[in-house]
Biopython code that builds the backbone (N, CA, C, O; Angstrom):
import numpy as np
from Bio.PDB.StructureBuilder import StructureBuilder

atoms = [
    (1, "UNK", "N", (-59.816, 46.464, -66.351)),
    (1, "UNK", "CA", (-60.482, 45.762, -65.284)),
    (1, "UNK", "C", (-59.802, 46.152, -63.977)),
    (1, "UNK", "O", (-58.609, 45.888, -63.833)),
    (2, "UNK", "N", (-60.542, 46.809, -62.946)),
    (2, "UNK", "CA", (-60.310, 46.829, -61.876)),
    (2, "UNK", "C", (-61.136, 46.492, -60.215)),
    (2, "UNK", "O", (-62.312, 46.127, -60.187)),
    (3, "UNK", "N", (-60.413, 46.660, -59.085)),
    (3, "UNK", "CA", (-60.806, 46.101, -58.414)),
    (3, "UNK", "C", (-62.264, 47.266, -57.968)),
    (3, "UNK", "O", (-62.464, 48.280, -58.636)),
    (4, "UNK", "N", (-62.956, 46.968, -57.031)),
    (4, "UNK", "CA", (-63.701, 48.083, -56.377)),
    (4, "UNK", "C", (-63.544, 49.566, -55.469)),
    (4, "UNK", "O", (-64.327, 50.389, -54.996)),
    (5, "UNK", "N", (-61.988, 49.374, -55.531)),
    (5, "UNK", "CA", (-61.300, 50.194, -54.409)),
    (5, "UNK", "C", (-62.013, 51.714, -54.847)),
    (5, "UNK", "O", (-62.796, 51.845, -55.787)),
    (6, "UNK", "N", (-61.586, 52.733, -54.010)),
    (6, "UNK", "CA", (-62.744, 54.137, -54.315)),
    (6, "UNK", "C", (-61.646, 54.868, -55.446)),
    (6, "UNK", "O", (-62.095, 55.580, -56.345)),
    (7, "UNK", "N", (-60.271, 54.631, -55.312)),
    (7, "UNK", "CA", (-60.181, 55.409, -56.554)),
    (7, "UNK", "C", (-60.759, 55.109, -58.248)),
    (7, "UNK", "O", (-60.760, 55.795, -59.271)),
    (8, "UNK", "N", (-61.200, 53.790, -57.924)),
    (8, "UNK", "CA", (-61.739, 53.388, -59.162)),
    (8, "UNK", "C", (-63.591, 53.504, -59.282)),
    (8, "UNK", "O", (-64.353, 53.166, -60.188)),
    (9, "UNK", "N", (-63.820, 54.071, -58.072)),
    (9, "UNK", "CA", (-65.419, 54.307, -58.642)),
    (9, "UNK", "C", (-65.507, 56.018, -58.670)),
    (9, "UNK", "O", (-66.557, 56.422, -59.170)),
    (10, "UNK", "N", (-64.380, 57.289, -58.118)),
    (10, "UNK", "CA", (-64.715, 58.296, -58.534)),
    (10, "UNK", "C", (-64.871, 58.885, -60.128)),
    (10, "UNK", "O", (-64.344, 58.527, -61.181)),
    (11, "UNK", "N", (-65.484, 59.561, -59.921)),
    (11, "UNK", "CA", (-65.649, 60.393, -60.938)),
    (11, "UNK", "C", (-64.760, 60.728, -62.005)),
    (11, "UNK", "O", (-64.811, 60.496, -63.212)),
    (12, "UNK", "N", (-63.610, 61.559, -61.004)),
    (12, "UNK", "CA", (-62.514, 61.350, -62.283)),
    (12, "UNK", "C", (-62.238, 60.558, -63.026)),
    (12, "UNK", "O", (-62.127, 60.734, -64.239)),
    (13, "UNK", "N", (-61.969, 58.861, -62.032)),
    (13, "UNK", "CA", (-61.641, 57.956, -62.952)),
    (13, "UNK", "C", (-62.851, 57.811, -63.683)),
    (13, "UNK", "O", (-62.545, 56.955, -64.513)),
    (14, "UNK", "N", (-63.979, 58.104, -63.876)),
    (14, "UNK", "CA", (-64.744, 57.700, -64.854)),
    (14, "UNK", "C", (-64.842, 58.561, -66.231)),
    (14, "UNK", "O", (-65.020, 58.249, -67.408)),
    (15, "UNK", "N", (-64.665, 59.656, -65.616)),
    (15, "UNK", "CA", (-63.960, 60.817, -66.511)),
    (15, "UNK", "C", (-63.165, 60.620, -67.265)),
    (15, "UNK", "O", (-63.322, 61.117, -68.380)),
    (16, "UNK", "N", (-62.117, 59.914, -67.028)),
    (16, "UNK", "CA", (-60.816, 59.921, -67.886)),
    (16, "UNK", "C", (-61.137, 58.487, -68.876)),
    (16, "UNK", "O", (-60.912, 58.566, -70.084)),
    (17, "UNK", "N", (-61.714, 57.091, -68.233)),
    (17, "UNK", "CA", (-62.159, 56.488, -69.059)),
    (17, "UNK", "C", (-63.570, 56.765, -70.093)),
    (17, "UNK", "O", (-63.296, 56.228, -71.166)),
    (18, "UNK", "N", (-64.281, 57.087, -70.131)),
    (18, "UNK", "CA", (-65.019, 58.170, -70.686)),
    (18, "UNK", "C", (-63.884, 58.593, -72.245)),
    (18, "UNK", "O", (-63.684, 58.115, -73.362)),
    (19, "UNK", "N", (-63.433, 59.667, -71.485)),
    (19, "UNK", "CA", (-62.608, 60.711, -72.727)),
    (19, "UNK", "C", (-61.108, 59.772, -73.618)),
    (19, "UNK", "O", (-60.400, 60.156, -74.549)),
    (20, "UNK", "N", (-61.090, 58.417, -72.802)),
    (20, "UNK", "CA", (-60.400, 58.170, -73.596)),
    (20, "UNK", "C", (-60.967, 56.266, -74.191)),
    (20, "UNK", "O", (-60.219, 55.346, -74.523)),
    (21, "UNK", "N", (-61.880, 56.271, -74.149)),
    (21, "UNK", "CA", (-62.632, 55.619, -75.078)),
    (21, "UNK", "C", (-62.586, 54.213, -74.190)),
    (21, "UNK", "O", (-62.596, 53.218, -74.915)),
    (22, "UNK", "N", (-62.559, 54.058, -73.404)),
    (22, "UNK", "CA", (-62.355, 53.217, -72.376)),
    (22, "UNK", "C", (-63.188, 52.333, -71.455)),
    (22, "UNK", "O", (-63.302, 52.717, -70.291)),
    (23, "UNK", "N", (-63.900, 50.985, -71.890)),
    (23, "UNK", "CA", (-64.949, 50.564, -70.821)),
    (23, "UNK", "C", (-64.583, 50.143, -69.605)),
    (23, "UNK", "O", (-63.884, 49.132, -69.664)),
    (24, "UNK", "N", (-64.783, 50.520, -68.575)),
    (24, "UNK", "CA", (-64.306, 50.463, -67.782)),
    (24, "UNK", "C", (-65.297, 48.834, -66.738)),
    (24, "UNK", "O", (-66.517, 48.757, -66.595)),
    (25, "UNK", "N", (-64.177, 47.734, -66.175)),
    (25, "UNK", "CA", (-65.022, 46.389, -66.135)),
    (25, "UNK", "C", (-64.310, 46.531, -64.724)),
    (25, "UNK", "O", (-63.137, 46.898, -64.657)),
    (26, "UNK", "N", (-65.275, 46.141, -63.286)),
    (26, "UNK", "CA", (-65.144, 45.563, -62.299)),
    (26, "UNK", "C", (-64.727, 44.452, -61.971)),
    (26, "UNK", "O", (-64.774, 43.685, -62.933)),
    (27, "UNK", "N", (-64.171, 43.797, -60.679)),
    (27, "UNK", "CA", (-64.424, 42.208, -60.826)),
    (27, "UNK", "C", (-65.185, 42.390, -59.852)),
    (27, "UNK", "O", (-65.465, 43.499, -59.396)),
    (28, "UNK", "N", (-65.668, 41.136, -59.365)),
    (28, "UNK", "CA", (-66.556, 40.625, -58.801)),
    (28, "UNK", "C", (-66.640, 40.588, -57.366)),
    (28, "UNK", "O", (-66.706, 39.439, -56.929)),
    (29, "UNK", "N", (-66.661, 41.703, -56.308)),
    (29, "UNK", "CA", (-66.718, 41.604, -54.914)),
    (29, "UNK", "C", (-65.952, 39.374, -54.561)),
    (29, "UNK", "O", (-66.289, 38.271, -54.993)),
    (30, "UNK", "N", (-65.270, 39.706, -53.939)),
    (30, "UNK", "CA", (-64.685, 38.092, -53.246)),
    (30, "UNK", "C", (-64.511, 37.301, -54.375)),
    (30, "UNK", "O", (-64.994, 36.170, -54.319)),
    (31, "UNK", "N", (-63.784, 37.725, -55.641)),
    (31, "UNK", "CA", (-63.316, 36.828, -55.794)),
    (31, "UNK", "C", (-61.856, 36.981, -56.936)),
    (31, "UNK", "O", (-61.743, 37.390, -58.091)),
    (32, "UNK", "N", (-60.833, 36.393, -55.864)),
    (32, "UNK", "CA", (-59.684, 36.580, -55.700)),
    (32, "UNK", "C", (-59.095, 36.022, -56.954)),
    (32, "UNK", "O", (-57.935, 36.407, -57.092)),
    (33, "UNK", "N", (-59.464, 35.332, -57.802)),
    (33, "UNK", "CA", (-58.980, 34.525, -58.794)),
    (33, "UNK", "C", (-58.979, 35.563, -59.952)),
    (33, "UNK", "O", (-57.984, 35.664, -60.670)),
    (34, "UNK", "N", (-60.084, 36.339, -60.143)),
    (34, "UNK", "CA", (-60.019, 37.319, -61.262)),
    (34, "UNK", "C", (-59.225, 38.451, -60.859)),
    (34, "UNK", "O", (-58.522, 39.035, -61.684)),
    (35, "UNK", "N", (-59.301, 38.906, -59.304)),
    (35, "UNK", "CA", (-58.124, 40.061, -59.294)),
    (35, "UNK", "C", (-56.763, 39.688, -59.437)),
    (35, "UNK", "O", (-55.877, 40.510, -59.669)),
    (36, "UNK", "N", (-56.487, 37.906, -59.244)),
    (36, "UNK", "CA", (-54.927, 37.946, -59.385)),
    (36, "UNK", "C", (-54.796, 38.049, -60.623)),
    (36, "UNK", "O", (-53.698, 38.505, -60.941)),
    (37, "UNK", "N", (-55.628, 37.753, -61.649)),
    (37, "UNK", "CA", (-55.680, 37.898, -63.336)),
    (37, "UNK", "C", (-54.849, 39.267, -63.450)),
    (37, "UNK", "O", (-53.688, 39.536, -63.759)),
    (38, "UNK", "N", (-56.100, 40.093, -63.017)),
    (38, "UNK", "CA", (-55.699, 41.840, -63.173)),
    (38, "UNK", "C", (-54.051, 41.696, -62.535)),
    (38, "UNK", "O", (-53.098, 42.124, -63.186)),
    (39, "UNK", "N", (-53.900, 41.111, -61.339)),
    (39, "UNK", "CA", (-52.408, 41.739, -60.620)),
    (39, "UNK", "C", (-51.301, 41.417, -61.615)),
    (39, "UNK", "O", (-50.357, 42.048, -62.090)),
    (40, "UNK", "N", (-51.792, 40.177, -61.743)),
    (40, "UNK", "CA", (-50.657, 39.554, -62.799)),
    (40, "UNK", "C", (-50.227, 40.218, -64.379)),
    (40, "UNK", "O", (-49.203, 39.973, -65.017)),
    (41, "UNK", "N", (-51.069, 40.892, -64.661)),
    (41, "UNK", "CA", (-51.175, 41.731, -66.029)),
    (41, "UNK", "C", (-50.171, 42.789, -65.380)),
    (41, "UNK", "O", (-49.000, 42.726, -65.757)),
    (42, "UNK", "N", (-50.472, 43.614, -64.577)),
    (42, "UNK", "CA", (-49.965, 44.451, -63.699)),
    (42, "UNK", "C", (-48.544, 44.178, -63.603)),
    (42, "UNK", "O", (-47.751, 44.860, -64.251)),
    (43, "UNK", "N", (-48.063, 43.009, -62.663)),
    (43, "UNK", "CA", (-46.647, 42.848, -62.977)),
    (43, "UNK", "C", (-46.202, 42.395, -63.950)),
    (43, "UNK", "O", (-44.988, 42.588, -63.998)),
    (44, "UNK", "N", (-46.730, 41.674, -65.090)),
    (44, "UNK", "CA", (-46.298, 41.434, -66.405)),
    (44, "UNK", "C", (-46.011, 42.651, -66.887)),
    (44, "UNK", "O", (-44.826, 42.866, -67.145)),
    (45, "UNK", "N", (-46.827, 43.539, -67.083)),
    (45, "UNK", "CA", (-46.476, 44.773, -67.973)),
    (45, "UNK", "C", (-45.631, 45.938, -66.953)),
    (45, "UNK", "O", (-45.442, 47.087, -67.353)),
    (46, "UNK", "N", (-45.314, 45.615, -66.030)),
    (46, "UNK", "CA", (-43.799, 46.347, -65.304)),
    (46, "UNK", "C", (-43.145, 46.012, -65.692)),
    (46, "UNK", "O", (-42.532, 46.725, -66.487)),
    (47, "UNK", "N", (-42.633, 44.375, -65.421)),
    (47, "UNK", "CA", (-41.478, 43.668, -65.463)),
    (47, "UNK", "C", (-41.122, 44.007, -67.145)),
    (47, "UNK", "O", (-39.992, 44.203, -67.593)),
    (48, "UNK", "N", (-42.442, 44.017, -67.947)),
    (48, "UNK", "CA", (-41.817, 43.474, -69.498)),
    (48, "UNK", "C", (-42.127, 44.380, -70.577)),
    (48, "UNK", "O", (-42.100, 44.225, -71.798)),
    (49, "UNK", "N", (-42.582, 45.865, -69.469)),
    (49, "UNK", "CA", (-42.285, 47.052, -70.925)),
    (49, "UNK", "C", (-42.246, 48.469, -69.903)),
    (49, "UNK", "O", (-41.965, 49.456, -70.583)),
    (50, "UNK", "N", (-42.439, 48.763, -68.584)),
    (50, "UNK", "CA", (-42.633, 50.096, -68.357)),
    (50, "UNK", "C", (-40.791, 50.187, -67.222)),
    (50, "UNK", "O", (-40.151, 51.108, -66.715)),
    (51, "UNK", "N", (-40.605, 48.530, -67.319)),
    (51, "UNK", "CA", (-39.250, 48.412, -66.567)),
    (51, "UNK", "C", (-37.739, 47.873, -67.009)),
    (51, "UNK", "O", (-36.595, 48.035, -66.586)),
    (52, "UNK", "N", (-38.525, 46.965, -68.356)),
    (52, "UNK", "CA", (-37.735, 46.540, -68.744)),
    (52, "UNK", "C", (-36.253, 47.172, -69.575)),
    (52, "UNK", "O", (-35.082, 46.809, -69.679)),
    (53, "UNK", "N", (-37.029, 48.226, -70.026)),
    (53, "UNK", "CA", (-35.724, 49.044, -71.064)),
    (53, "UNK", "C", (-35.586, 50.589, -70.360)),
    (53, "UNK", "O", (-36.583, 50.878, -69.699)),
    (54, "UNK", "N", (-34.721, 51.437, -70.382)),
    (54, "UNK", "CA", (-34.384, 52.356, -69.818)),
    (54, "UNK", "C", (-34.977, 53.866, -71.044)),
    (54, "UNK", "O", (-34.745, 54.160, -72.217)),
    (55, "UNK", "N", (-35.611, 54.320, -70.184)),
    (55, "UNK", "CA", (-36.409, 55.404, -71.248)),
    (55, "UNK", "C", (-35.872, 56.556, -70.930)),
    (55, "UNK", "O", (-35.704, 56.783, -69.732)),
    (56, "UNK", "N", (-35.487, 57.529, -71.894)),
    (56, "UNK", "CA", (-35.089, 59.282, -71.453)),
    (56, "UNK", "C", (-36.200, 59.688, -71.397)),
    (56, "UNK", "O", (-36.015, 60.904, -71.348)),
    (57, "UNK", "N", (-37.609, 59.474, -71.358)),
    (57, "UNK", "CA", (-39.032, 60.354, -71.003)),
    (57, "UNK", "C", (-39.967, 59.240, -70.797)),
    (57, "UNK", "O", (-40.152, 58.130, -71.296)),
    (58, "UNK", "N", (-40.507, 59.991, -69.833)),
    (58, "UNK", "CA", (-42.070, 59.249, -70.258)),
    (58, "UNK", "C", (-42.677, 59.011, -71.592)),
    (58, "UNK", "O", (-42.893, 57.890, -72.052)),
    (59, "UNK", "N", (-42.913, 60.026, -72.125)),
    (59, "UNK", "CA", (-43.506, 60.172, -73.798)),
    (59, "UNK", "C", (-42.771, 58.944, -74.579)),
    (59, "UNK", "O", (-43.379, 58.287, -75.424)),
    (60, "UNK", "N", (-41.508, 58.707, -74.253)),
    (60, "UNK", "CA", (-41.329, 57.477, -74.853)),
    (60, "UNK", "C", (-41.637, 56.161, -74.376)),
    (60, "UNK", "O", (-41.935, 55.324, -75.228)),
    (61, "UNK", "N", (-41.621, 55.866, -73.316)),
    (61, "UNK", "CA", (-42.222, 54.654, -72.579)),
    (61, "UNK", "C", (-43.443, 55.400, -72.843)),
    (61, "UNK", "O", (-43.197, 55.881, -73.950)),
    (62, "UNK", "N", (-44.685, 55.824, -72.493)),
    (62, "UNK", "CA", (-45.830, 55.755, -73.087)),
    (62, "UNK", "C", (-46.265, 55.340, -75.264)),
    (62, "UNK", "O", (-47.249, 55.045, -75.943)),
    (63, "UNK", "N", (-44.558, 55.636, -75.503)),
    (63, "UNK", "CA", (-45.094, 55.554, -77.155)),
    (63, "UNK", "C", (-44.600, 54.165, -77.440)),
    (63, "UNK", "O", (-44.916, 53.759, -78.559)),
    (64, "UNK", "N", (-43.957, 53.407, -76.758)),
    (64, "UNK", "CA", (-43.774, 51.775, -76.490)),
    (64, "UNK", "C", (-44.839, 50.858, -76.152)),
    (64, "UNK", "O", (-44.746, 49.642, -76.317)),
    (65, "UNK", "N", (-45.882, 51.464, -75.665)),
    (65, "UNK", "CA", (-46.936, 50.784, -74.956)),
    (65, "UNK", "C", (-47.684, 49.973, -75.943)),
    (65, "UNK", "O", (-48.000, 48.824, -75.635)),
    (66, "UNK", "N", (-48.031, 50.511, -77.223)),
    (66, "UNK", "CA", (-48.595, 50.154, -77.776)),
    (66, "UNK", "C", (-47.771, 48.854, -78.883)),
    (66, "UNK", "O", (-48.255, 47.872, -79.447)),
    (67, "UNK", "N", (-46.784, 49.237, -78.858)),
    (67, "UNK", "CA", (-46.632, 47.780, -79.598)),
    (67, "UNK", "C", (-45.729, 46.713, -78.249)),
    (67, "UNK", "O", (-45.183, 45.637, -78.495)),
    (68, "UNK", "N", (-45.780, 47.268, -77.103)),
    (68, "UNK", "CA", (-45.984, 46.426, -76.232)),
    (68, "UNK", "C", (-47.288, 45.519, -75.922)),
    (68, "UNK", "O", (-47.153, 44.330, -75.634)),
    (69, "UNK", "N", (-48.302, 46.014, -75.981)),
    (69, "UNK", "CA", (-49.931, 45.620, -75.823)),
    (69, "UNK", "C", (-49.896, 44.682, -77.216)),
    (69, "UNK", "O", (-50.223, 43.496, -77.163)),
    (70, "UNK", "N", (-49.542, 45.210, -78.254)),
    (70, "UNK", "CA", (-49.516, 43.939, -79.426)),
    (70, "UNK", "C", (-48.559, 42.741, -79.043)),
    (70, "UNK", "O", (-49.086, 41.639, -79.191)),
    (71, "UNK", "N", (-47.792, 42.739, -78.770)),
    (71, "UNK", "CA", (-46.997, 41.642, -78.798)),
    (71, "UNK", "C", (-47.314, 40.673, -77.287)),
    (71, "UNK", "O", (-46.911, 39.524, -77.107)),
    (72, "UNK", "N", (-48.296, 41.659, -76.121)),
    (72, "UNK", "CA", (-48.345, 40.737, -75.659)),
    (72, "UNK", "C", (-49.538, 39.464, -75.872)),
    (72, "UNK", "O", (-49.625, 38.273, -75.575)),
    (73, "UNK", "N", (-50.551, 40.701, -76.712)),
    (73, "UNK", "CA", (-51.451, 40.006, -77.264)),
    (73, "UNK", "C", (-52.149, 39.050, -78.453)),
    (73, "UNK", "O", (-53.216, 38.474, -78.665)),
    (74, "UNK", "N", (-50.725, 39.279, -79.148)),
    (74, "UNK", "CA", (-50.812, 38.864, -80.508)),
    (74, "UNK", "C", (-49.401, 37.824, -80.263)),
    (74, "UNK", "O", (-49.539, 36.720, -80.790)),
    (75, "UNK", "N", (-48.476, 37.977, -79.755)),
    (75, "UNK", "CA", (-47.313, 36.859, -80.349)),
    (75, "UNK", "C", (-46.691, 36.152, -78.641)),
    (75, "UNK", "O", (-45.958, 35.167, -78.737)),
    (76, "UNK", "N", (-46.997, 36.662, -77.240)),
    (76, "UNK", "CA", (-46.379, 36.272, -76.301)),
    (76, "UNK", "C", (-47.279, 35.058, -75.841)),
    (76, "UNK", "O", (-48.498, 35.089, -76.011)),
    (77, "UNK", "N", (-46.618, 33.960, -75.238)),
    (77, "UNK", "CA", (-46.720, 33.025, -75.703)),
    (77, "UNK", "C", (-47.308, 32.972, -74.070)),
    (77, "UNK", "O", (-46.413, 33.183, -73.252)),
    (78, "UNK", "N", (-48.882, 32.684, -73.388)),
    (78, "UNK", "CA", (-49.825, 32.313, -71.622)),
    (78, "UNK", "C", (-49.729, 31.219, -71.741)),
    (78, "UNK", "O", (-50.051, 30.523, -72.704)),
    (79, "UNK", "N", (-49.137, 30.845, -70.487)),
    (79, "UNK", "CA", (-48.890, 29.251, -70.266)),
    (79, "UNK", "C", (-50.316, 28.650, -69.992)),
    (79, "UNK", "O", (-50.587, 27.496, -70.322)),
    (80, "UNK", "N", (-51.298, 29.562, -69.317)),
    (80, "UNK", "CA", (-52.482, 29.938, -68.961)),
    (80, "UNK", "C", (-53.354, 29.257, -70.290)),
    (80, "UNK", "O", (-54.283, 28.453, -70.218)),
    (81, "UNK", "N", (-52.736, 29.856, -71.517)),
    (81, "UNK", "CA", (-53.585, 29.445, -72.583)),
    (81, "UNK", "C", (-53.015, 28.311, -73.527)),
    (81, "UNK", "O", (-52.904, 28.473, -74.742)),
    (82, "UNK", "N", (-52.715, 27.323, -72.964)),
    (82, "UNK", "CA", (-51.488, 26.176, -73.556)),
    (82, "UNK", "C", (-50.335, 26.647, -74.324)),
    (82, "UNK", "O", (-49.920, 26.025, -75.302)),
    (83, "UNK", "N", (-49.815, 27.725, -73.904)),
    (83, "UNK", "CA", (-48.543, 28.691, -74.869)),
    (83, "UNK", "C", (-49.275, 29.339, -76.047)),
    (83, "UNK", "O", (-48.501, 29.895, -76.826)),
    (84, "UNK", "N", (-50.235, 29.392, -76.289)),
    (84, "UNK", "CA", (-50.785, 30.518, -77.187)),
    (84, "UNK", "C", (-51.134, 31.875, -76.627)),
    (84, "UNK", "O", (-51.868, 31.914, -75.640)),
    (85, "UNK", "N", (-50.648, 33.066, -77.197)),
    (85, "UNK", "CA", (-51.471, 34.607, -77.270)),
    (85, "UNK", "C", (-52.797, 34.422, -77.056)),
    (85, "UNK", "O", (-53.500, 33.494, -77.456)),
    (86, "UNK", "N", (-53.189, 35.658, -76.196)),
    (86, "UNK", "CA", (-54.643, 35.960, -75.922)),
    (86, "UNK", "C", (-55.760, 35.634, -77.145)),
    (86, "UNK", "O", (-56.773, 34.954, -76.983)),
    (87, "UNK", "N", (-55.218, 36.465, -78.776)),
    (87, "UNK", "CA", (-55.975, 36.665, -79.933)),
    (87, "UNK", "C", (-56.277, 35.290, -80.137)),
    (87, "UNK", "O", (-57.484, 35.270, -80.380)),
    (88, "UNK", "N", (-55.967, 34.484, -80.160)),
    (88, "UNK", "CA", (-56.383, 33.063, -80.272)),
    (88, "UNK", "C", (-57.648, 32.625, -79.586)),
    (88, "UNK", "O", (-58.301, 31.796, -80.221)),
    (89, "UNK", "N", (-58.253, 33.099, -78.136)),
    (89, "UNK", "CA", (-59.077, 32.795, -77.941)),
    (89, "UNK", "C", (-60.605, 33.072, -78.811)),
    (89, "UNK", "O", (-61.662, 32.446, -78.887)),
    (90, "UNK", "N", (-60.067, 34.397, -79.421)),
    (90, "UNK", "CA", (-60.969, 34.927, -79.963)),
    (90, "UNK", "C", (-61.028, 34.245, -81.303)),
    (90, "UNK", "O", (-60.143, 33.631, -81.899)),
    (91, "UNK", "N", (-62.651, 34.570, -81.738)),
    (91, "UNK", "CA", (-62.873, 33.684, -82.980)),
    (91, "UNK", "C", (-62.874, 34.820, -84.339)),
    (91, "UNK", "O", (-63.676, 35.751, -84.269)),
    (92, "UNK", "N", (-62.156, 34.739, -85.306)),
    (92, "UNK", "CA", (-61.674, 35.221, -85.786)),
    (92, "UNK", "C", (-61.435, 34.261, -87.425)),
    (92, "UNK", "O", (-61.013, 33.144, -87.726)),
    (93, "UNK", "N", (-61.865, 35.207, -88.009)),
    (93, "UNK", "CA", (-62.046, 34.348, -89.737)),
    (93, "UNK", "C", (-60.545, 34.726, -90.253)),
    (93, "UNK", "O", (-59.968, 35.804, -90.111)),
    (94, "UNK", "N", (-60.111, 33.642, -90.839)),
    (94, "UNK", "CA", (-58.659, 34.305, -91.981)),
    (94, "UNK", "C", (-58.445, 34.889, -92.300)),
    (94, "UNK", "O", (-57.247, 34.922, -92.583)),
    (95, "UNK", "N", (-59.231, 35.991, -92.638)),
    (95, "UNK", "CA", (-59.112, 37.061, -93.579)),
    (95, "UNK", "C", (-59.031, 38.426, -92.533)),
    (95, "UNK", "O", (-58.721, 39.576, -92.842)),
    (96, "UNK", "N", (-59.411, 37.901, -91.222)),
    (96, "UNK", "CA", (-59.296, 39.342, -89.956)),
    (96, "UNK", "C", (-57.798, 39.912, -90.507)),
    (96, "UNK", "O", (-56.818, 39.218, -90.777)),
    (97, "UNK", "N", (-57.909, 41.293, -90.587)),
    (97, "UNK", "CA", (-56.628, 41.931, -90.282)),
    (97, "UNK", "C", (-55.794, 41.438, -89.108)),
    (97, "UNK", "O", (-54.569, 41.553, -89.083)),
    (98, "UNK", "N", (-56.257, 41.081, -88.482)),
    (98, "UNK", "CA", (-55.563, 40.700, -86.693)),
    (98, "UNK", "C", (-54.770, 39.990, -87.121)),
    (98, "UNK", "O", (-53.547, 40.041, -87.251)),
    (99, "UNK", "N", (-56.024, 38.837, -87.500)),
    (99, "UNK", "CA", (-54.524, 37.583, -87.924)),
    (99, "UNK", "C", (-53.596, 37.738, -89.385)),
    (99, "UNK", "O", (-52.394, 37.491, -89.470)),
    (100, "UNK", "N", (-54.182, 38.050, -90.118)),
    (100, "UNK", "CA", (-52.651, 38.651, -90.867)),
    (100, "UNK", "C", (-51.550, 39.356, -90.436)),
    (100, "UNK", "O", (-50.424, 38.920, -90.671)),
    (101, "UNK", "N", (-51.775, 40.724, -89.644)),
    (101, "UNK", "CA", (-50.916, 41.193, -89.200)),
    (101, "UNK", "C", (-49.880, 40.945, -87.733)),
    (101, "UNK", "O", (-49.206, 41.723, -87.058)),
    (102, "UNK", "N", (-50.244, 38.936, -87.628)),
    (102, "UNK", "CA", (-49.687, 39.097, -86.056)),
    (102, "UNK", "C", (-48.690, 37.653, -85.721)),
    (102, "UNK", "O", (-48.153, 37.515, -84.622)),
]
sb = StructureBuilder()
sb.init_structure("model")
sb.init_model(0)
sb.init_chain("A")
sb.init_seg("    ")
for serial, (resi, resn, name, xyz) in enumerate(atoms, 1):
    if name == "N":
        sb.init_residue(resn, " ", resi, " ")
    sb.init_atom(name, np.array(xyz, "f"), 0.0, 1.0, " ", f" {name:<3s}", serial, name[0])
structure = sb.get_structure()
């Protein structure tokens, strides 16, 4: 999710979301409540995986990402969402892999 700014309506960027499987979601011209959503994701995931630990490469902070993105979504605790993970909002039967594995 991003804002309207022009690097996010060229081409390239549509290009690259495109090739990497990526829907790409706007917010809503004026309204400030959903972009602080986005900002806040933004400094969450500085502060708590691309800053937090000291990497000898990129390739490794990029190969962290992903069980960074799980844990923030599966076990870190949005005050936003009464201390439950995002996956919770979602409706989801017992037997989902999600919730077994999280």
């Amino acid at each position: 999710m991003t804002d309207n700014g022009s690097a996010y309506q060229s081409k390239a960027f549509a290009a690259a979301c495109r090739r990497l499987g990526v829907r790409h979601l706007r917010t809503r011209p004026y309204t400030p409540q959903t972009n602080g959503k986005a900002e806040r994701f933004i400094q969450t995931c500085l502060r708590e995986w691309a800053y937090a630990t000291s990497y000898a490469t990129s390739q490794q902070r990029r190969e962290a990402l992903q069980d960074w993105l799980h844990h923030y979504n599966c076990h870190r605790p949005h005050s936003a969402l009464g201390g439950q993970p995002p996956i919770t909002r979602l409706a989801l039967r017992r037997n989902n892999l999600l919730k077994l594995h999280s």
